[in-house]
Structure formats: C-alpha cells, structure tokens
C-alpha positions as CSV (number, residue, x, y, z in Angstrom):
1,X,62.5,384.9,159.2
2,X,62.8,386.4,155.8
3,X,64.8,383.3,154.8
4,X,62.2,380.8,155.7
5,X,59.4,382.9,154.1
6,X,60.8,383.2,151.0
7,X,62.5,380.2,150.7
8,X,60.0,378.3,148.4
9,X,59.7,379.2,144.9
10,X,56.5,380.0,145.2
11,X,57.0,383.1,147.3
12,X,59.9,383.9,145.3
13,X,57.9,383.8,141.9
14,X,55.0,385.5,143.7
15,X,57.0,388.2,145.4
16,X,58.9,389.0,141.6
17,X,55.6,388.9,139.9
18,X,54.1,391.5,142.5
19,X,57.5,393.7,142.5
20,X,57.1,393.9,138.3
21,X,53.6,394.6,138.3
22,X,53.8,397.6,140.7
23,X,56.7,399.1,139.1
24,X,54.7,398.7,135.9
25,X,51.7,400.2,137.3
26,X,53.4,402.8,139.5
27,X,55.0,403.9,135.4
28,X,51.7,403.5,134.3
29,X,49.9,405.2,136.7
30,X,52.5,408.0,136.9
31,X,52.3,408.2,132.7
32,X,48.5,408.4,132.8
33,X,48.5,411.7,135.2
34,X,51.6,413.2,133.9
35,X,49.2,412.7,130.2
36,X,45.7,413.6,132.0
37,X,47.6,416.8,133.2
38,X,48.9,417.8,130.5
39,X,46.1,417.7,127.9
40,X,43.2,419.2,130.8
41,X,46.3,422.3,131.0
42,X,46.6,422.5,127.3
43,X,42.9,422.9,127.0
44,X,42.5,425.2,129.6
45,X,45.3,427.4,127.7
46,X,43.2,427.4,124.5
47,X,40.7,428.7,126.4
48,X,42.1,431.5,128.1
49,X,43.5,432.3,124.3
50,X,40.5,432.2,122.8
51,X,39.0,434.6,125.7
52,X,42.5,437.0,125.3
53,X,42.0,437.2,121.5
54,X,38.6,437.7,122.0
55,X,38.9,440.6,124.0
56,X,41.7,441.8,122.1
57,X,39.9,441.8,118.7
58,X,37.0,444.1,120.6
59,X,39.8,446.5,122.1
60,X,40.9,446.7,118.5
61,X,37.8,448.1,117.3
62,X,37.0,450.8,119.7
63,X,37.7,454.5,119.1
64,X,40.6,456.2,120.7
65,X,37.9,458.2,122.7
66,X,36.0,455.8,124.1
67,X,36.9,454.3,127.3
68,X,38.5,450.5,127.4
69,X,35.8,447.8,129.3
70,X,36.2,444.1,129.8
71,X,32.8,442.9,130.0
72,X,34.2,438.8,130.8
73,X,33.4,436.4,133.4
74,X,36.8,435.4,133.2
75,X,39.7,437.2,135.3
76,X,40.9,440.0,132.5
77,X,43.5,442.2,132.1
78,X,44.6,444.7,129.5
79,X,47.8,446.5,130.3
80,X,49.4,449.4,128.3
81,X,53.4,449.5,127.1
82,X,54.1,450.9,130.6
83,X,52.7,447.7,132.7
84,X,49.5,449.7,133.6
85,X,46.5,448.7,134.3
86,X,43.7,449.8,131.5
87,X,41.2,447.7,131.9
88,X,40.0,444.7,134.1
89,X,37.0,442.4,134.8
90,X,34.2,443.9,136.6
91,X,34.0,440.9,139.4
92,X,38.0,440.8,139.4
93,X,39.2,441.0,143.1
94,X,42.9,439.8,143.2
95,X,45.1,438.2,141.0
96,X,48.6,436.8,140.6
97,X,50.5,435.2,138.0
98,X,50.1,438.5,135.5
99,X,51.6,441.6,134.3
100,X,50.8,443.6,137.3
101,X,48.3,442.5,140.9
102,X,46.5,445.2,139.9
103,X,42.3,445.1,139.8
104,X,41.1,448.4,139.2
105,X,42.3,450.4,135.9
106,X,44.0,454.0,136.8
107,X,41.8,457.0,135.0
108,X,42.8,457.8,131.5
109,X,43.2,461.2,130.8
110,X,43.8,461.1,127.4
111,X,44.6,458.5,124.7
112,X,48.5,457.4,124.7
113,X,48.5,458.6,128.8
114,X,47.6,456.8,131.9
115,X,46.5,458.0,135.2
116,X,49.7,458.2,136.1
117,X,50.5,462.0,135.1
118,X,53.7,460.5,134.0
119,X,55.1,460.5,130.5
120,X,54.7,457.5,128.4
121,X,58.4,457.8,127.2
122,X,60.0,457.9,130.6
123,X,60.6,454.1,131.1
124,X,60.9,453.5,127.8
125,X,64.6,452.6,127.9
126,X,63.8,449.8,130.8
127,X,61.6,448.1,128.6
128,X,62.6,446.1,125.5
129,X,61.6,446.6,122.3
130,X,58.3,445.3,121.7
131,X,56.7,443.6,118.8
132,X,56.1,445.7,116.0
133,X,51.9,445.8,114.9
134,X,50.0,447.4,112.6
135,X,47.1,449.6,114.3
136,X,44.2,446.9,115.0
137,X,47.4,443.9,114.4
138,X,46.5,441.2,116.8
139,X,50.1,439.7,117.2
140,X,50.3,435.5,116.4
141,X,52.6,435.0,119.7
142,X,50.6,433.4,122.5
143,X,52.6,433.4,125.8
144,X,51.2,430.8,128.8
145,X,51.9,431.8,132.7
146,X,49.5,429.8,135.9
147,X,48.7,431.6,138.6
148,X,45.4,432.8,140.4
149,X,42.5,435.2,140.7
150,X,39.6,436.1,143.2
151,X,36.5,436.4,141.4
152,X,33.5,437.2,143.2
153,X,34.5,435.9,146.7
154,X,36.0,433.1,145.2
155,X,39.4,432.2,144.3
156,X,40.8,429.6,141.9
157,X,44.0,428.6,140.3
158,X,43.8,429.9,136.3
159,X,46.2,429.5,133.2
160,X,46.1,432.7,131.5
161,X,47.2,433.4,128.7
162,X,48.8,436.7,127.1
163,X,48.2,438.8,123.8
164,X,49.5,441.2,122.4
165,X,47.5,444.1,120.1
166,X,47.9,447.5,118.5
167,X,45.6,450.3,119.3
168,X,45.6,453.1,117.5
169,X,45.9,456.5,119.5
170,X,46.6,453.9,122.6
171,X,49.8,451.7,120.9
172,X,50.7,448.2,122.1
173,X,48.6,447.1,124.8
174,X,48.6,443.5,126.7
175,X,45.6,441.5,127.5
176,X,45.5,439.1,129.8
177,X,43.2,436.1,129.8
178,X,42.3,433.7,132.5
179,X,40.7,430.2,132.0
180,X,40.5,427.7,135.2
181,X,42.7,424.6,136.3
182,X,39.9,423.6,138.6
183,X,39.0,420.6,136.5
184,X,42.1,419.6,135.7
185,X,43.2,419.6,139.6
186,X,40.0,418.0,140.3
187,X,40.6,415.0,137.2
188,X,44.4,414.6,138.5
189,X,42.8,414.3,142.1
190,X,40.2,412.0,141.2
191,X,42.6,409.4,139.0
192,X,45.2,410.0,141.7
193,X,42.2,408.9,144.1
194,X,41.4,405.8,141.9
195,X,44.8,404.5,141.4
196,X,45.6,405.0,145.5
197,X,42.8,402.8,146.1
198,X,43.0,400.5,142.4
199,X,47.0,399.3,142.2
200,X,47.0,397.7,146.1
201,X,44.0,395.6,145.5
202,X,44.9,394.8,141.4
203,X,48.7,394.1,143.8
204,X,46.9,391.9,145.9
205,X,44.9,389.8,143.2
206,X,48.1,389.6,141.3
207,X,49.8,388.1,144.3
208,X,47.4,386.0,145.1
209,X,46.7,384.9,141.6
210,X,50.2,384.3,141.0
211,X,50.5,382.3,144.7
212,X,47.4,379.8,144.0
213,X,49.1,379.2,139.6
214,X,52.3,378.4,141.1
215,X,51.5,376.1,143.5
216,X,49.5,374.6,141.0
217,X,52.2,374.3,138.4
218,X,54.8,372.7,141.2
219,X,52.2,370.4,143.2
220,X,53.6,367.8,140.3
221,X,57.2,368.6,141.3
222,X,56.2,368.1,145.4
223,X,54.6,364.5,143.8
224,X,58.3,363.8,142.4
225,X,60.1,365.4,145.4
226,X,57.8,362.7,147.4
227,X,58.2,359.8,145.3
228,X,61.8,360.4,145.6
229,X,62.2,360.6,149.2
230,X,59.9,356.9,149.7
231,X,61.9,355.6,147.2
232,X,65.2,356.3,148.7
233,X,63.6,355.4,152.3
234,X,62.8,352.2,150.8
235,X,65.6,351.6,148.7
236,X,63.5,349.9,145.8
237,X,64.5,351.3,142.6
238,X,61.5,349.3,140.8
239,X,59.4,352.5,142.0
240,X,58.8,355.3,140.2
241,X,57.9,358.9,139.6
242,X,54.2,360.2,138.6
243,X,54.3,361.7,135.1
244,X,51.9,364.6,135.2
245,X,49.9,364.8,131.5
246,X,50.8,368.6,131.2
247,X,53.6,368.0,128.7
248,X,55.8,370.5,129.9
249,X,59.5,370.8,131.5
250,X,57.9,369.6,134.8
251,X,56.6,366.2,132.9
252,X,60.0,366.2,131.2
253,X,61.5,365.8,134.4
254,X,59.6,363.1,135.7
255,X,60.4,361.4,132.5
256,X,63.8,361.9,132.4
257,X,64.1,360.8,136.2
258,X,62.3,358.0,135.4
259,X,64.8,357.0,132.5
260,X,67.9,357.3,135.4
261,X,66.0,355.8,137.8
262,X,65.9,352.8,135.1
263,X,69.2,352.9,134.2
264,X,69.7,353.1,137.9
265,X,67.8,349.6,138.7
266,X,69.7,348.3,135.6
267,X,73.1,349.4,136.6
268,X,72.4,347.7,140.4
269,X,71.1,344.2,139.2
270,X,73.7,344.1,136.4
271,X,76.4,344.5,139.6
272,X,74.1,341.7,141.9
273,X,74.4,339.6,139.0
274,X,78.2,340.5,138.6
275,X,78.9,339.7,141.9
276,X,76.6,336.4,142.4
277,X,78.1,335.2,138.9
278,X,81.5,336.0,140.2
279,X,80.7,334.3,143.9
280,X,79.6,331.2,141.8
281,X,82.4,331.2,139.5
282,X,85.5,331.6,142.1
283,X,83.6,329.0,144.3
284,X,84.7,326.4,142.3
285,X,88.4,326.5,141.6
286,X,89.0,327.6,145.2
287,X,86.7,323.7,146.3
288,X,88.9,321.7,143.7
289,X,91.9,323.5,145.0
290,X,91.0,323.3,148.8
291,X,90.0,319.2,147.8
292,X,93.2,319.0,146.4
293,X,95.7,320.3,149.5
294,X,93.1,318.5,151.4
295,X,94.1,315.4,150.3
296,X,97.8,315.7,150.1
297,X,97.3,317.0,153.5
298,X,96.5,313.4,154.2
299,X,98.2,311.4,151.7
300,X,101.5,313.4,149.9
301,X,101.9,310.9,147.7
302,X,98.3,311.6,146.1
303,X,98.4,315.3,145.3
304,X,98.3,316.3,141.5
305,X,100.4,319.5,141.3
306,X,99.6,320.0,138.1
307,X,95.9,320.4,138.5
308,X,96.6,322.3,141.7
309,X,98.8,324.6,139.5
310,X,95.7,324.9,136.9
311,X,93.5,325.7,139.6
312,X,95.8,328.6,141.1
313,X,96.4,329.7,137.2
314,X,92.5,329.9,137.3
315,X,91.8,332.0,139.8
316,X,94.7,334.3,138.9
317,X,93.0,335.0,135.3
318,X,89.5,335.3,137.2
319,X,90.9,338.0,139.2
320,X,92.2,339.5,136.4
321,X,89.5,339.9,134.6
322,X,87.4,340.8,137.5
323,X,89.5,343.3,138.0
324,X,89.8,345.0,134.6
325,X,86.1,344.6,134.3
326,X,86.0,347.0,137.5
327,X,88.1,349.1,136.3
328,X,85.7,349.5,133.2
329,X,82.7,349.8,135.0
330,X,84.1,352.4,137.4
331,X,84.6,354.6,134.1
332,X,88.9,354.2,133.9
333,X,89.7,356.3,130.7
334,X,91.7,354.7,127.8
335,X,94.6,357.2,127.3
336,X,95.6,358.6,124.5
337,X,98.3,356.8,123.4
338,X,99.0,356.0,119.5
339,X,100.7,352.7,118.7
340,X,100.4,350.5,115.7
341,X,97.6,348.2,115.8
342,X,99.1,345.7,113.0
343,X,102.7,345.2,115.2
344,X,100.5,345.0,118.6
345,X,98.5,341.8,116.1
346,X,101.3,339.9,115.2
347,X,102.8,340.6,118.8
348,X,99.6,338.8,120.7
349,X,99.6,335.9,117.6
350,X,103.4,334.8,118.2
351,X,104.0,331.9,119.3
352,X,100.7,330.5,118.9
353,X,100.2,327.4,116.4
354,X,97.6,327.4,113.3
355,X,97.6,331.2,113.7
356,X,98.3,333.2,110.5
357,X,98.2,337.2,110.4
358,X,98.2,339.5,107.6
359,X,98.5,342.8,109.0
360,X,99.0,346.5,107.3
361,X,100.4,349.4,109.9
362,X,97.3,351.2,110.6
363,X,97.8,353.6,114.0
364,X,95.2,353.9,116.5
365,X,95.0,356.0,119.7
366,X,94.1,354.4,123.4
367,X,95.7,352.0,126.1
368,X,97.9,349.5,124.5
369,X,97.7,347.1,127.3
370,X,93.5,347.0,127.0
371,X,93.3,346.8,122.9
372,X,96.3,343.7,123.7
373,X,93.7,342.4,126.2
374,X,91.2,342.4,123.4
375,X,93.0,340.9,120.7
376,X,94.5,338.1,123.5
377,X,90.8,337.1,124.0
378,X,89.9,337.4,120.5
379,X,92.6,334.4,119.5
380,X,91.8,332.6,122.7
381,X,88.1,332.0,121.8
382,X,89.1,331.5,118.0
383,X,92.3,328.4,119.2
384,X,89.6,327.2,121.5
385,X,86.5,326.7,118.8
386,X,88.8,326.6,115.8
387,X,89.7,322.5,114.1
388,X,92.9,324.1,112.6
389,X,93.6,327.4,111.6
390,X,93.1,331.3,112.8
391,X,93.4,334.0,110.4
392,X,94.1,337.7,111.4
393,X,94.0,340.5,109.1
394,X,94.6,344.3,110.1
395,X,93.4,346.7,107.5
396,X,92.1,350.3,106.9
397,X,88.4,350.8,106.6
398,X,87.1,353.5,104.1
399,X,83.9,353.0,104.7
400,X,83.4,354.8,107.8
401,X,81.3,358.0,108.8
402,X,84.3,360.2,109.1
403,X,85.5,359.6,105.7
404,X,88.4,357.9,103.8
405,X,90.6,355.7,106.0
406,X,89.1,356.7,109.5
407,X,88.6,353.0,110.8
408,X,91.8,350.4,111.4
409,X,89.5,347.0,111.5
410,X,91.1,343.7,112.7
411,X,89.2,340.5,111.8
412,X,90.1,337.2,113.4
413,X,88.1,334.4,111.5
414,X,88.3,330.1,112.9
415,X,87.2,327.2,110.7
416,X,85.4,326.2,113.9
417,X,81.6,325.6,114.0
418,X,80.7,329.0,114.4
419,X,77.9,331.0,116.3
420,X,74.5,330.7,115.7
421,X,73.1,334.0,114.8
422,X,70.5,334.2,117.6
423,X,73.5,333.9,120.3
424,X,75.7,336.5,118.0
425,X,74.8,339.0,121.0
426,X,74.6,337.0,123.8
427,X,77.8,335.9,124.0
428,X,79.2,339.2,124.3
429,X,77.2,338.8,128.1
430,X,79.3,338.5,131.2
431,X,79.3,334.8,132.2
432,X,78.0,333.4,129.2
433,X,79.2,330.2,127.7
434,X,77.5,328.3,125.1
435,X,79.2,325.3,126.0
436,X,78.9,325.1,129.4
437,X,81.4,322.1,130.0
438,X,83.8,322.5,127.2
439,X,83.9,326.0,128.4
440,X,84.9,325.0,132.2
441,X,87.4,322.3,131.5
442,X,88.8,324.6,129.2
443,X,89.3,327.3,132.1
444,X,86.7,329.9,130.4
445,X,84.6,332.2,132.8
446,X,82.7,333.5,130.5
447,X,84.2,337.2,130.7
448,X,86.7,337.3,127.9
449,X,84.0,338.6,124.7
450,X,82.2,340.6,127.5
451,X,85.8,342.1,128.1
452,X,86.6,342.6,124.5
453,X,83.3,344.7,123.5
454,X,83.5,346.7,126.7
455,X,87.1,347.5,125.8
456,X,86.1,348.1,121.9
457,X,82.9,350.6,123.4
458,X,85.2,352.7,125.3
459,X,87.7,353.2,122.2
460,X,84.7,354.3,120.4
461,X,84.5,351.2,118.7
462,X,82.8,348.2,118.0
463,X,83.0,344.3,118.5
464,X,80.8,342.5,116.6
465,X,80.7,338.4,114.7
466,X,79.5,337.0,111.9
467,X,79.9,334.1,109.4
468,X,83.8,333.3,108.8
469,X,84.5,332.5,105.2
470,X,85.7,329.3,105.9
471,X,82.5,328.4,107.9
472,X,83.8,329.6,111.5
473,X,83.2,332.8,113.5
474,X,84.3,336.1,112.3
475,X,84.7,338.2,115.0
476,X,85.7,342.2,113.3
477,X,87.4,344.6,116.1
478,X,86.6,348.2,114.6
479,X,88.4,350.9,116.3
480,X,88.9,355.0,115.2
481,X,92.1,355.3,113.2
482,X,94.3,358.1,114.6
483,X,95.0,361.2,112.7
C-alpha cells in the first residue's frame, strides 16, 4: 500500500517537502521557547536582585539595636552566618528553594545572637569561609536558585535570588529575594499552545501547496508520457511531443525527444529507402540472370556465359556492399590498427592501367581492409569517368586542428569531365548515379562513394571532391594521422 501511495513523484516531493519543513519548524519552534524561556527567567532574576539588594541596602542601614523587618510583597528572607532565620516577609507562609523552609524569624536576644541560646561560633568550623565585607559592604556576587513560596493563600513558582551584606554588630547576613516565574510559565504555555495548534495546519498548507505546484509542474511531463505511449501504439514517428512554453528542463526534454524522435523517423525511412533501393537494384541482375539460364534451359547452344558470369559477379559485389554498408550502420568499430596508408595506395593502384601514385609513408590507425575498400572505390569511380589518366598522391597535412602533421590526405584526381558542383554532395547518397545508364552497364549500384564517406566518417575523417587540376574530379580522403 505504501508502495502505490508514494510511487509518483508527486507524493514523493510532497512527502520530503512536509518532512523538511517540520523538522525545520519543530527546531524552530523548539529554538523560540528554549529563547522565550530564557530571557522571561533572566528578567525575573533581575528582579528578585533588584528586590534582595533592595532590602539588603535597608538592613545595612539600621542600628544594631533595632529589630530586622522585611516590609516586601515579595517572598523575603534574611538569614544570619549560622543559616537562621532573621527576618521574613509578613504574608510569607512556606517556601522552598532557599537557605532554610523557615517563615517566621527566631527572637533575637542580642545583636551577633539568635534565638537559638546557642553560640554563634559553635558551627563555625562546618561552614566555609565566607566573603569578607566591610560593615554596610553589599557584596557584587549575585547567586540564582528556583523554587517556590506561599504567599497569602497562594503559592507560585519564584526565582530568587541571593545577597550577601555586612551588618555591623550582626556580621554577614543573607537575604533572600523572590521574583515570580508565573509569566514566564504562562508565555512558554501560551507559544507552546500556539505552535501545537500553528505547525499541523502551516504542515498541511505546505503539503498541500506543494501537492497542487507539483502536479502543475509535471502535468507537461504526463502530456509527453501520453504522446509517447499513442505514438508507439500507432507506430508513426511523424508525431510528436507538446513543447510546454516554460523554458525549463521539462521543455528541454520535450525538445530533445523531439530531436530523437526526428532522428528516429530519419534513421527508419533512410532503412525503407535502403531496403526498397536494394530490392530494386538486386531485381535486375537476378531477371537477366534468370532470362539467361532460362534460355539455355531451352536452347544450350544460345546461352552467353560470359554475361551470365557478369551477372553472378554483380550480385556478388551488391552483396558485398550491402553487407559492409550494414555492418556500418549497425555501428561495427574500426580497430585500432596502424598500417601505412602510402604502401596500402600503391597496393589497391597495382595493376591498374593510366594509374600513377605518388605516395609518402604517412601511418594512420583503423581497419585496413575498410580504408582498402575506400581507396578501391575511389580508383574505380576515377578509371570509370577518367579519358586517360588517374593520379594518386599520399601526403601529410599540416594544416589540421591538432597541429603540425596530424592529417595523412590521399587525393585521387581523373582528367574526366568532372562533377558539377551542385551534385558534389549528392553523389556521396546511397544509390545515386549521375549517369544512370553508363552507370548500369558499367555494373555501378550506386553504393561505392556512399561506402567511402561512411568509411572516412567513422575514421574521424572526411571524403569530400572538387575541381581536379587537370579538369576532372578531385576526390581528397582526409584521415587522423597516428601518433
């Protein structure tokens, strides 16, 4: 159950987004009383100070005979060395959190004595040393204790505060001064209250908020999940995407399947061309040969092996180049393979008439048997359109990007007619002949430039042609030069 509800990225993103905002408001919230707390205690302490220092400077100033009175609606106490009670408020019932619980001061019989009877040096060796004062010193020391007090029926929590000052004829007495906590308990209680009932709704508009933007920002992507799936149901690649006008990653993405979707449609009619252009192409060297058996079938003595034989030789270079073209296609890697591109030159132009090559050793890296396959079709198209002569030249190029020497260039130049320069890229098409009938009584399909540049692309190269010198085609095979 919890898989299907927050399988979507919507409840993901609205779940995260609810998690980090209540852990940021639970800090907050917990921040904000902690501070609240702390600054309500703090003034409550420089209260009760102000009330102990108060009533300290006022003990300080009456005679050693007069009797000690707290005349404070604040819980009071003023303690002698020995922890006795001297003095108290007047509505004071209980108390706790102090020197001593005590609430009503002992009689004093006489100044430096307590109620007690007992002698003020008895317990002096229990208690530590205390802070020495000049008679009528208040000391500077302020220390803080909580606790509570029952004035007048009612009882409260306090932070008192405690003072020390030197009497003379009485010594070092303590006082003891309460100030309330009751509005700070009653602010921490309040914001406490607030952020109880606060942080679950502010939660809820969060999640909500969060929910209702989300699905707005990925209604474009269920547009282009849609669009997708009718496409594929329908099979027609001529479709496409809507591109939301948000330019953001989600229109980005409906661009950029858009661009494959293209490339997609291209890539298909390019092999439904391939394959009708191939259908049409093998259709008619397999009628002439069929014709041909046909008729010696019925009359030996008529059958012309020779064009039988040129009909078979046909097909068998077709399939070839079919072949190797699908190899291409299907992404077959060159290799690695270094080899001298000047030697594999005058290797491919042996043996063939009119055919001169002037070739430096210049090394290149790739499949030997493909760059062959280029340079074989190269001089094929050159003998076919050339009146009498081929030239090859192999030489470095140091006029690359990569620097000095980083292209090996072959150029093979005829004194033929040339190409016209508006069909210098169209004949590097698959099943493209300018001369349509010189081209099929001379065997051509069609495929051998389309092979060549294909080869040349995957080398990192290029095939291109121009003017020859001499008038002819110049066709320049540019390939990286290996280091």
């Amino acid at each position: 159950m919890s898989g299907r509800l927050f399988g979507s990225v919507r409840s993901r993103a609205t779940l995260a987004a609810t998690l980090v905002v209540a852990v940021a408001l639970v800090a907050a919230g917990a921040a904000v009383l902690l501070s609240l707390r702390s600054n309500l205690v703090g003034q409550a302490g420089t209260e009760a100070e102000h009330t102990a220092r108060a009533v300290a400077t006022d003990i300080a100033l009456t005679r050693p005979d007069q009797p000690l009175s707290v005349d404070k609606d604040e819980p009071v106490q003023v303690l002698d060395e020995k922890g006795n009670l001297l003095a108290a408020s007047e509505d004071l019932e209980r108390i706790s959190g102090t020197g001593t619980r005590a609430v009503k001061p002992q009689p004093q019989t006489s100044p430096g004595r307590t109620g007690s009877g007992e002698d003020s040096d008895d317990d002096a060796d229990d208690e530590s040393a205390p802070e020495s004062l000049d008679p009528g010193e208040i000391s500077e020391h302020t220390s803080f204790t909580n606790g509570t007090a029952t004035l007048d029926g009612d009882t409260d929590d306090y932070r008192f505060a405690e003072v020390h000052v030197e009497v003379e004829g009485r010594g070092q007495l303590t006082v003891y001064a309460g100030a309330p906590l009751s509005a700070e308990q009653s602010a921490v209680r309040t914001a406490l209250t607030v952020m109880l009932i606060g942080f679950p709704l502010l939660l809820a508009v969060v999640a909500g908020v969060t929910w209702l933007v989300t699905r707005r920002a990925l209604r474009p992507v269920e547009g282009i999940r849609g669009e997708m799936a009718a496409i594929t149901a329908s099979e027609d690649l001529a479709r496409r995407v809507p591109v939301p006008a948000t330019h953001d990653e989600v229109a980005a993405l409906a661009l950029t399947t858009n661009e494959t979707l293209a490339a997609l449609q291209a890539s298909v009619e390019r092999q439904r061309r391939f394959v009708a252009d191939a259908s049409h192409e093998l259709r008619s060297p397999i009628a002439s040969l069929r014709t041909q058996l046909e008729v010696a079938a019925a009359h030996p003595e008529l059958l012309d092996l020779d064009g039988a034989v040129e009909d078979t030789v046909r097909l068998q270079d077709l399939a070839a180049d079919l072949l190797l073209l699908a190899r291409l296609d299907a992404g077959e890697r060159p290799g690695d393979t270094r080899f001298d591109l000047g030697a594999l030159a005058r290797e491919q132009a042996e043996g063939r008439p009119g055919v001169t090559v002037d070739a430096q050793v210049v090394e290149v890296a790739g499949s030997r048997s493909q760059v062959g396959r280029v340079l074989t079709n190269l001089l094929n198209n050159a003998r076919r359109h050339a009146r009498a002569e081929v030239t090859v030249t192999v030489r470095r190029d140091a006029g690359g990007v990569a620097g000095e020497g980083s292209w090996a260039v072959v150029a093979v130049a005829d004194d033929g007619d040339g190409v016209a320069e508006a069909d210098r890229e169209r004949i590097f098409e698959r099943f493209v002949r300018l001369d349509e009938a010189r081209s099929r009584d001379d065997g051509g399909a069609g495929l051998g430039l389309a092979i060549a540049r294909d080869v040349a692309v995957r080398h990192g190269g290029t095939l291109t042609v121009s003017r020859a010198p001499a008038g002819g085609a110049l066709f320049e095979l540019r390939l990286p030069q290996a280091h």
